[in-house]
C-alpha positions as CSV (number, residue, x, y, z in Angstrom):
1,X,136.2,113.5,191.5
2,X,134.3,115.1,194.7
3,X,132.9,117.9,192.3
4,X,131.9,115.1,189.7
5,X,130.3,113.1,192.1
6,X,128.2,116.3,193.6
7,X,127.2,117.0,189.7
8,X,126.6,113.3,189.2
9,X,124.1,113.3,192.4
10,X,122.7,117.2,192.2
11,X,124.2,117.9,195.8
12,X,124.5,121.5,196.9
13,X,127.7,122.4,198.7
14,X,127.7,123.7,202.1
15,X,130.3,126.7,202.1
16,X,131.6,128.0,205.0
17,X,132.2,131.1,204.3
18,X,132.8,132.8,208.2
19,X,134.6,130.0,209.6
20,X,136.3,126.7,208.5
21,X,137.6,128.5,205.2
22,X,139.8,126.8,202.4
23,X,140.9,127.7,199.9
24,X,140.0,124.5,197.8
25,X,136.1,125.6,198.9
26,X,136.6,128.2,196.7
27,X,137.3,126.3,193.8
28,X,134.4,123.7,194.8
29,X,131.7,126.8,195.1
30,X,133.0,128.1,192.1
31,X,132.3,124.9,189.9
32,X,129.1,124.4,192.1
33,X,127.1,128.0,192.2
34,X,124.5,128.8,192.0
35,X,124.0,125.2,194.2
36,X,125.9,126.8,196.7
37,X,124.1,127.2,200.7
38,X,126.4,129.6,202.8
39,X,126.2,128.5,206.2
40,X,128.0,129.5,209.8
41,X,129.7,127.8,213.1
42,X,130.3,129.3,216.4
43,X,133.2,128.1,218.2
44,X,133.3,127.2,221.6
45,X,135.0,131.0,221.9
46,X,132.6,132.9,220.4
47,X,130.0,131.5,222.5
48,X,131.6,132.3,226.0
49,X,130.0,135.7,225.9
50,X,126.6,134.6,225.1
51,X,123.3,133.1,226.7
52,X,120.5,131.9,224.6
53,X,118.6,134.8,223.7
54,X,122.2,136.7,222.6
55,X,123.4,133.6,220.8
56,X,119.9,133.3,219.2
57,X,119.6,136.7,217.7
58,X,123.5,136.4,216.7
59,X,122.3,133.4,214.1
60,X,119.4,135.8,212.9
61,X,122.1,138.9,212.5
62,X,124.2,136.1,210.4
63,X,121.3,135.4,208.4
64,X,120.2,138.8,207.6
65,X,123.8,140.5,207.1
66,X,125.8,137.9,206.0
67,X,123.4,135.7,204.0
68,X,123.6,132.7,206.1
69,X,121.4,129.8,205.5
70,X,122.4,127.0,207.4
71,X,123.0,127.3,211.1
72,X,125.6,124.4,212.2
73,X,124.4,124.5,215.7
74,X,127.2,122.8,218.3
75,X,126.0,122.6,221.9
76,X,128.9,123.8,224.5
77,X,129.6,123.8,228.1
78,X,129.7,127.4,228.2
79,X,126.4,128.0,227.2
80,X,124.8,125.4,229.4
81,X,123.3,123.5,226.9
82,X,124.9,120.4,228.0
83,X,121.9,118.2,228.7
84,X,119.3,117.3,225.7
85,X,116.6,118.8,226.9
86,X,118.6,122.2,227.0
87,X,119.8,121.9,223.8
88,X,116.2,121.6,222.6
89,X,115.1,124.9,224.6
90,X,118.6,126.1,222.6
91,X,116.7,124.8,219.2
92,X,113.1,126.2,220.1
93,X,114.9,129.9,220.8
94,X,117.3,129.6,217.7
95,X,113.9,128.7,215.3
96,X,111.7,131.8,217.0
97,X,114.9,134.1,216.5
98,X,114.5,133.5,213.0
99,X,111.4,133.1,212.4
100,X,110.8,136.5,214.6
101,X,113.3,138.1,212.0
102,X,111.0,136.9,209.1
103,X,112.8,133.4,208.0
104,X,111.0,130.0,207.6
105,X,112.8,127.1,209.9
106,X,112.4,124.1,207.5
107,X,114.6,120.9,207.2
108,X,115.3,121.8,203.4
109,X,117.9,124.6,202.9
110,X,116.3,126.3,199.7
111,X,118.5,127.9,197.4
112,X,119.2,131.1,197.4
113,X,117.4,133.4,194.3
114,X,120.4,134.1,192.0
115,X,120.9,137.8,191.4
116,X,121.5,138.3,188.1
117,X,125.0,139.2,187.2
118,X,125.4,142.7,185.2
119,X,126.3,141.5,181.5
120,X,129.2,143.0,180.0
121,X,127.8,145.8,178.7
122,X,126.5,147.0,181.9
123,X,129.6,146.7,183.6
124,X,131.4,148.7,181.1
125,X,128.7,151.4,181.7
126,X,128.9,151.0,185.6
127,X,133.1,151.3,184.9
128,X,132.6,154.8,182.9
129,X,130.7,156.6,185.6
130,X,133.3,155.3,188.1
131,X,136.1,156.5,185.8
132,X,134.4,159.7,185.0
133,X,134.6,160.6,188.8
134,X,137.9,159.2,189.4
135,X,139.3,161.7,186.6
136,X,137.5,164.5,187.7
137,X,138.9,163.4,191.3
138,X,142.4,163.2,190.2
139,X,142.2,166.5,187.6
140,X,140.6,168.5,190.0
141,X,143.0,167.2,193.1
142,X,146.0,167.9,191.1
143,X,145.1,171.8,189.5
144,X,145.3,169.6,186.2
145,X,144.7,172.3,183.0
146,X,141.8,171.6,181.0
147,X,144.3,170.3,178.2
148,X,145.5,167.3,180.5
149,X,142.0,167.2,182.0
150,X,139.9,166.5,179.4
151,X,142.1,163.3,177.6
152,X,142.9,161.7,181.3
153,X,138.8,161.5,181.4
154,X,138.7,160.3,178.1
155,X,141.2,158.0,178.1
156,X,139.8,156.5,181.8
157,X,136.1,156.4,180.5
158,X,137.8,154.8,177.4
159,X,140.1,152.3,179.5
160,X,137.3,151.6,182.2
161,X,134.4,150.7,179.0
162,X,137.0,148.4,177.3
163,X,137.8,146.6,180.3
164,X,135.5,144.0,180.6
165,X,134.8,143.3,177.2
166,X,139.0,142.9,177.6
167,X,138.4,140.2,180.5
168,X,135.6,138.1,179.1
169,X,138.1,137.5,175.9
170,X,141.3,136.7,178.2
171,X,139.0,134.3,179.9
172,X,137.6,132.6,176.9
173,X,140.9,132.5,175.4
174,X,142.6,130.5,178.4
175,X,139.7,128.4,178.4
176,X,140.5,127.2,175.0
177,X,143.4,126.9,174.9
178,X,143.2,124.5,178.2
179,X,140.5,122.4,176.0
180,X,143.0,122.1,173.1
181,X,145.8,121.2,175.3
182,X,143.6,118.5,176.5
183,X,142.7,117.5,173.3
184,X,146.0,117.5,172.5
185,X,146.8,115.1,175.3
186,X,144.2,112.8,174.7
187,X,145.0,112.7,170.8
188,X,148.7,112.0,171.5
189,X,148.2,109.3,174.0
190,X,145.8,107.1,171.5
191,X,148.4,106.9,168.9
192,X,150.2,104.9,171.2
193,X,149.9,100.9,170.8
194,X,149.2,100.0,174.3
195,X,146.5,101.9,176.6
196,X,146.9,103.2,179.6
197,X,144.7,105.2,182.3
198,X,144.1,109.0,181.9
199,X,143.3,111.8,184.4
200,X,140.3,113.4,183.3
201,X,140.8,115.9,186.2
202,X,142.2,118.9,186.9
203,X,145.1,120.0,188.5
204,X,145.4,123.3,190.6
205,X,147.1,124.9,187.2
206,X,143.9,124.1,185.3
207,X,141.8,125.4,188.3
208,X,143.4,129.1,188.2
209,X,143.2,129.1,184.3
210,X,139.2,128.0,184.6
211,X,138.5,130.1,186.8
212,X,141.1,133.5,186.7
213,X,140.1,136.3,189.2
214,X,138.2,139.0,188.0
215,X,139.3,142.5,188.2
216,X,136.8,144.6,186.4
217,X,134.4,144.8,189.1
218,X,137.0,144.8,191.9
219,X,138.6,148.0,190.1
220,X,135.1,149.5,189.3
221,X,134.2,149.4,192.8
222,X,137.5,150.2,194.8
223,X,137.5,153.0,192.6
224,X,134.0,153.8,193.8
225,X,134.4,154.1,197.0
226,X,138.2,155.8,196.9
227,X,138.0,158.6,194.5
228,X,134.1,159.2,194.8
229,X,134.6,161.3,198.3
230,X,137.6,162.8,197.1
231,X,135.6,164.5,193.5
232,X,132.8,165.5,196.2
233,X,135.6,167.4,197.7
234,X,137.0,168.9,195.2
235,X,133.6,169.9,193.3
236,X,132.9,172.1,196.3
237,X,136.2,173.5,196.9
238,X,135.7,174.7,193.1
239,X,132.8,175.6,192.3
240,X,131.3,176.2,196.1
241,X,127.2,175.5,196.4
242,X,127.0,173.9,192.4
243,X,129.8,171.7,193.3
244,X,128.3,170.3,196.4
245,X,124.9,169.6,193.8
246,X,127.3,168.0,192.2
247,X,128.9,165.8,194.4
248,X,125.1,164.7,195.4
249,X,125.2,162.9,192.0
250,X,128.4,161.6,192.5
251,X,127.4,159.6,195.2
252,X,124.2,158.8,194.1
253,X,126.4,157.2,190.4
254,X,128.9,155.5,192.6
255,X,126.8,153.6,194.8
256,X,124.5,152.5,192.0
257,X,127.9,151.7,190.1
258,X,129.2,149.7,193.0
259,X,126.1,147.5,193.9
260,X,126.1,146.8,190.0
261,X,129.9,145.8,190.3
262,X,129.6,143.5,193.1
263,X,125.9,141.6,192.1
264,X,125.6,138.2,190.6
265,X,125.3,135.0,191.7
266,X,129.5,135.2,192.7
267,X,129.0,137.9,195.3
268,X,125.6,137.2,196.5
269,X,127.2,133.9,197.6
270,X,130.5,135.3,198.8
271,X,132.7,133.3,196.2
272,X,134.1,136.9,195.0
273,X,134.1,139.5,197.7
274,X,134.8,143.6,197.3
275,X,138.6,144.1,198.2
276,X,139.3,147.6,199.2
277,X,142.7,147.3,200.6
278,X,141.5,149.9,203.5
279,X,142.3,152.7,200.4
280,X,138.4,153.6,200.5
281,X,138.4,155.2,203.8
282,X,142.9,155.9,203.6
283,X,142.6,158.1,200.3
284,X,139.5,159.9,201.2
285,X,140.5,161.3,204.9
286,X,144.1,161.4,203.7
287,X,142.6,164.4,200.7
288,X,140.5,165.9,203.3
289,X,143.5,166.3,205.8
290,X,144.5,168.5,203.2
291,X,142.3,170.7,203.7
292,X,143.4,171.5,207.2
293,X,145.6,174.9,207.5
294,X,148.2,174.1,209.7
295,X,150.9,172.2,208.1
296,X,152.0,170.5,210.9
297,X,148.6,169.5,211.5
298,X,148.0,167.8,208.1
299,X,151.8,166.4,208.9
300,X,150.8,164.9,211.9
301,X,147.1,163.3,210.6
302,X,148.8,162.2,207.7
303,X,151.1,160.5,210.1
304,X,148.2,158.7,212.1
305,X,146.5,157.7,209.2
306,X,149.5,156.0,207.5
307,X,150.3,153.5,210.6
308,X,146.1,152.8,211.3
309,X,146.4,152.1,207.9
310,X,149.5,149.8,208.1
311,X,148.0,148.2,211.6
312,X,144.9,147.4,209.3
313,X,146.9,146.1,206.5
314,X,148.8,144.1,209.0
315,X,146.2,142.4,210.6
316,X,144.2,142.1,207.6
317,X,141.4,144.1,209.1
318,X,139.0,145.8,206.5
319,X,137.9,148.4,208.7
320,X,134.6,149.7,207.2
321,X,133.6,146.2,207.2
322,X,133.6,146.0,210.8
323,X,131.3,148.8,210.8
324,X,128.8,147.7,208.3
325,X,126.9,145.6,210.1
326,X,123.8,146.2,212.2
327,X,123.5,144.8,215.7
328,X,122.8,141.6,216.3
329,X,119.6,143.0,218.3
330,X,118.0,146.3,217.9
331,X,118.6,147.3,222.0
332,X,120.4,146.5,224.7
333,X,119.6,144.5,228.1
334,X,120.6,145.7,231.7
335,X,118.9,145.2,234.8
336,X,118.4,148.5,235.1
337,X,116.7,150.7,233.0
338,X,118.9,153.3,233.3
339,X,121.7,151.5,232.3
340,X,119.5,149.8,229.6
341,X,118.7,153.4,228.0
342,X,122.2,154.7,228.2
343,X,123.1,151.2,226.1
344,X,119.9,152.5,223.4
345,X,121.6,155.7,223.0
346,X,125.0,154.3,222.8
347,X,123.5,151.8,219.9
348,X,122.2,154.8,218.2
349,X,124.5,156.9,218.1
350,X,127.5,154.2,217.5
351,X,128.9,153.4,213.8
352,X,126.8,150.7,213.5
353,X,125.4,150.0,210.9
354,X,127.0,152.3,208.4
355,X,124.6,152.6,206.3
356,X,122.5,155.0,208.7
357,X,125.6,157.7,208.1
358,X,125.0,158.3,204.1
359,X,123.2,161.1,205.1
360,X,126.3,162.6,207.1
361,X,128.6,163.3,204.1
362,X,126.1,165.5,202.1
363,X,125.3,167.4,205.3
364,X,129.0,168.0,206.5
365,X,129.9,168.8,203.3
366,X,128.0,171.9,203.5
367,X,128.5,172.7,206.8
368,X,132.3,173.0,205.5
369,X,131.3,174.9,203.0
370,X,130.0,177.4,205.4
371,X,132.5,177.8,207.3
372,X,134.7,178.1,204.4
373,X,133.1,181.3,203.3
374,X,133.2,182.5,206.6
375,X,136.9,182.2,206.8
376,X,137.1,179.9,209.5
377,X,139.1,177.8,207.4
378,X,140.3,174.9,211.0
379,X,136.6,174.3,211.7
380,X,135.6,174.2,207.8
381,X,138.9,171.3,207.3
382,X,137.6,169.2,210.5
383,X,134.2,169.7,208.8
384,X,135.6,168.4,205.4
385,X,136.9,165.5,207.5
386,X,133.7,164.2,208.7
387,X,132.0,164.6,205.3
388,X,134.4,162.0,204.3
389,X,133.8,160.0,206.8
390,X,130.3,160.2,206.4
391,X,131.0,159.2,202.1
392,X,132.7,156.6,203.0
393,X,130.5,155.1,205.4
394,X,127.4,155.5,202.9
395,X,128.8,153.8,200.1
396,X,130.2,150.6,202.0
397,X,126.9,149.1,202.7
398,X,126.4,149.2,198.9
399,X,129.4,146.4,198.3
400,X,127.0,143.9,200.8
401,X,125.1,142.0,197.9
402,X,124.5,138.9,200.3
403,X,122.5,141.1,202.6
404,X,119.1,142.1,200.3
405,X,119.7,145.7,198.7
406,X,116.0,147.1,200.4
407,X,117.8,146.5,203.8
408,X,120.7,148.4,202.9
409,X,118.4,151.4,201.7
410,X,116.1,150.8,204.5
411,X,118.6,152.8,206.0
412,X,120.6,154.3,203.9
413,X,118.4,156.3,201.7
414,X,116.6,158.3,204.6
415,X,119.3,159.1,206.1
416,X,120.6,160.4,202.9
417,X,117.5,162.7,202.1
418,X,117.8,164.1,205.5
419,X,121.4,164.9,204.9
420,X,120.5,166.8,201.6
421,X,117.8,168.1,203.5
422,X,119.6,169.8,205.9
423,X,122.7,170.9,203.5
424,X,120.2,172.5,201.5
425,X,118.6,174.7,204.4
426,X,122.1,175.3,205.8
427,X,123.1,176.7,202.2
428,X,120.2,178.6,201.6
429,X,120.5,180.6,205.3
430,X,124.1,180.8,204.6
431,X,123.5,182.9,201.3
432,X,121.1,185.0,202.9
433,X,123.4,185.9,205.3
């Protein structure tokens, strides 16, 4: 009835999608989007930390990294903005924070621009490059012969194609059968003499069967970001300076691949979400452990990697995510400006965002290569390491479809020439050597 009444009167649903989460707003924003407005509240906690101008630019970080439209703005004791006339210098600050960030301040919450969703055929497109470089990950990973090779890449290209033209039908099938079964219903009950009232709603059954999840572009893009750093490996340990040209293409495909996986109107408004299970950093820097030559060594990393991934798993902590974010402001503030310099270079040379790393997994890459020929095979596995790292953190900005795509490769795609840049010259006075 609540969703009727909002289609009846046009009304747009407010989802909280950071705090005061539901499940039932799920279902609600689902029948609802595109007339969907993603909005955010503090709590009286996550102000403690925070003055005006810090709680200010948090509401423009929100808006530009998490897609926030509506500020739900709640005036606390701890940020002194007890008395009206502070919370109105709390207002003024909030609308020149976002307005400084390049937002308009209105009373009417505009919709958001629906991204177009990738039609069927583009997704199985996007799910054959993925599946090409998961084969090639797994073939090459396990010394597979050619004979095995080349039908475990057919068959995945084959699978990964057929898989959303598989999903639409399961979906369209469960949708009509529920319409026949309530045409059965409604048939059955008039051939009764007397009447009677009928729910014309839906019960939670009918909800899941309307809506079923969608694993086509969840499998496309964990499979993206899990088995894309591990064929990079692989390609160089191969085929040496070809394969790391290679793997350049690799994670050029599997970051196109995943922003198509996670667009549309579903993502951009955070009704579907990537789910990477913490396997897209666990897999990658569990294959380039590997690589290390003391076994005790890969023993023991294997080790730490298996209970951060259980802590993360535990606490239901996607760890890349934390890192994918920018900061909420672009330096820091001390009173001295010592200390405020020191907190610049700390900024810059933190995880944060992500995005500014893509370069770092083309250039380590060949930097382990290097080393490699050199025969200092310790140096050349802690090398192979951080190019994972540096894969991993490229691709995760590319599963943020509610922050605009030119912000993500604002960032990214410098960072990533430079990388080439400099794997290139390091190969080339490698070779001359």
């Amino acid at each position: 009835e609540t969703v009727e009444a909002m289609e009846a009167h046009n009304l747009s649903l407010v989802y909280f999608c950071e705090s005061r989460h539901q499940k039932g707003d799920w279902f609600v924003a689902k029948r609802r989007a595109p007339n969907v407005i993603l909005a955010h509240q503090f709590t009286p906690e996550d102000m403690i930390p925070l003055d005006f101008h810090a709680a200010c630019h948090n509401w423009a970080h929100f808006a530009r990294e998490r897609g926030i439209r509506l500020c739900y703005v709640n005036f606390f004791r701890v940020l002194h903005a007890t008395a009206p006339l502070e919370g109105i210098d709390y207002i003024h600050h909030l609308k020149h924070a976002l307005e400084d960030a390049g937002y308009t301040v209105s009373r009417e919450v505009d919709l958001p621009t629906p991204i177009p969703a990738p039609d069927v055929q583009e997704m199985a497109l996007a799910g054959v490059s993925v599946a090409g470089i998961g084969a090639t990950a797994v073939s090459s990973l396990l010394n597979l012969p050619e004979t095995i090779a080349l039908p475990l890449t057919l068959a995945a290209a084959g699978g990964a194609a057929a898989l959303p033209y598989l999903e639409q039908q399961r979906n369209q099938a469960a949708i009509d059968r529920l319409a026949h079964a309530h045409d059965h219903h409604h048939s059955h009950s008039h051939d009764h003499g007397h009447s009677h009232d009928h729910d014309h709603g839906h019960d939670h059954g009918d909800l899941q069967t309307l809506y079923p999840p969608s694993y086509a572009p969840k499998l496309i893009g964990l499979g993206a970001t899990a088995l894309t750093p591990i064929a990079v490996q692989q390609a160089v340990r191969l085929d040496g300076t070809m394969g790391w040209l290679a793997g350049l293409g690799y994670q050029a495909a599997a970051a196109a691949a995943l922003a198509t996986s996670t667009s549309g109107q579903e993502y951009q408004l955070r009704i579907e979400e990537y789910k990477g299970f913490n396997l897209d950093w666990l897999l990658p820097l569990a294959t380039a452990v590997l690589q290390l030559p003391n076994k005790g060594s890969q023993a023991a990393a294997l080790v730490l990697l298996g209970a951060g991934w259980a802590a993360a798993r535990q606490q239901n902590l996607d760890i890349l995510a934390t890192v994918d974010p920018a900061h909420a402001e672009g330096h820091t503030h001390h009173i001295s400006a010592a200390m405020a310099k020191i907190g610049d270079i700390q900024m810059a040379i933190g995880p944060k965002p992500a995005r500014k790393w893509a370069g770092l997994g083309p250039a380590a890459t060949a930097v382990s290569l290097l080393l490699t020929h050199r025969g200092q095979s310790k140096a050349a596995g802690n090398a192979a390491i951080l190019a994972a790292v540096g894969q991993a953190m490229g691709l995760v900005g590319f599963r943020r479809p509610e922050r605009a795509l030119q912000d993500t490769l604002q960032q990214a795609a410098p960072s990533f020439v430079v990388g080439v840049a400099a794997g290139l010259v390091l190969l080339l006075l490698g070779g001359r050597e």
